[in-house]
N, C-alpha and C positions, 0 to 999 in steps of 0.2 A: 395105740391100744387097738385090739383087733375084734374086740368083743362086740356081740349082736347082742343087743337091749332086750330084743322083742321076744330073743331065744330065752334069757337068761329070767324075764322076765313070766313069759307061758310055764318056763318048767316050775318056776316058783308059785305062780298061780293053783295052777291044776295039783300041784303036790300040798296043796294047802286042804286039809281037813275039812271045809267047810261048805267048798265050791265044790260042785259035781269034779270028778276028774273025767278028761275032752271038754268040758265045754269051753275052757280061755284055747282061740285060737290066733296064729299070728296073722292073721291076713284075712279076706274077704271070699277069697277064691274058694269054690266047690260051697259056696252059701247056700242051703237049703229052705226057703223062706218058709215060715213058720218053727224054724227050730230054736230053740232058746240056747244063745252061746255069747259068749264076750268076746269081741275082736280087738286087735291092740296094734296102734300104728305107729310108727315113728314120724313123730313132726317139727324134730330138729333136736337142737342143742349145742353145745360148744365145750371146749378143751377147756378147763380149768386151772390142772397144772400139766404143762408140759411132758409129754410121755410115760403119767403118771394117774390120772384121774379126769374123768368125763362126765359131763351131764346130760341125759338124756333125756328128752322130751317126749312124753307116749301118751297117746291118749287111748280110753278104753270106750267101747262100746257094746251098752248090752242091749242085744236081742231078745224080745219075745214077742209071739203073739197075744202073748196075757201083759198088763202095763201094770201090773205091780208086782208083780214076776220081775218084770225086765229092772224097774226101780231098787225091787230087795236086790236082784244078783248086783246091779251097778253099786251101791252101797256098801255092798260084801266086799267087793274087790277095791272100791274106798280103802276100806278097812282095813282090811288085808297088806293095801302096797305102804298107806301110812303109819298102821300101830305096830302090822307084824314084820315087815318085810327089814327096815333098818338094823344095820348092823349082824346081817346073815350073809353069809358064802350061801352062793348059787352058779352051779356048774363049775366055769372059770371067773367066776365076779364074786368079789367081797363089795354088799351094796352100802354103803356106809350112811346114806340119807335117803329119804323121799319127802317132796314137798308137793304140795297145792297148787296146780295153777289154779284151776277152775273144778269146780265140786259137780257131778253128775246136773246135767241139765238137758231136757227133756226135747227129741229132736227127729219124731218118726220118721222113717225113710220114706221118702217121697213116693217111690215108685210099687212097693210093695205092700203099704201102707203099714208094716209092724210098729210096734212098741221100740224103740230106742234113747237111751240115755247114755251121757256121752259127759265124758271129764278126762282131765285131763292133772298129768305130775310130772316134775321132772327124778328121776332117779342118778343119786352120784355115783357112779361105779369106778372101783378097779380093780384089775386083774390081780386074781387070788394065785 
């Protein structure tokens, strides 16, 4: 399977009614500190069925300089990848689950000192 999680994943985000659209971004790169955005990283996962079906591991990060700002956006996108996101084609991905690892926990960036909250899901994809 040839699919990028992170892609299939932001366009789903940002296309969601409820999150600013730009603010889920795939990466860290061009960060502007102080700006309030959710970054999404891949941090593994495994084949499930062969040539068939993948699970992807992501975890989300929300930015802000406000810490209940960054808290509601990290929850939004909770919400979002668990209640809304199953059982929806996105791009080339029919995402067929999303589960829990770890629920938003509270984890400012060292160097900047902003607000971040950080969870993490695995999502089952495949190729629609």
């Amino acid at each position: 399977m040839k699919l990028d999680p992170i892609e299939v994943l932001t366009d789903y985000l940002n296309s969601h009614s409820a999150i600013p659209r730009g603010t889920v971004l795939g990466d860290l790169t061009n960060h502007v500190t102080g700006s309030t955005h959710v970054y999404l990283e891949h941090m593994g996962g495994f084949r499930v069925v062969r040539e068939r079906m993948d699970r992807f591991d992501i975890e989300y990060a929300a930015y802000s300089r406000d810490r209940k700002q960054a808290i509601d956006l990290a929850l939004l996108v909770r919400e979002a990848l668990l209640d809304d996101l199953p059982n929806r084609k996105v791009s080339d991905a029919l995402v067929l689950d999303v589960e829990e690892i770890s629920s938003p926990r509270y984890d400012p960036d060292d160097s900047t000192r902003e607000h971040v909250y950080c969870g993490q899901v695995a999502a089952f994809l495949i190729e629609a």
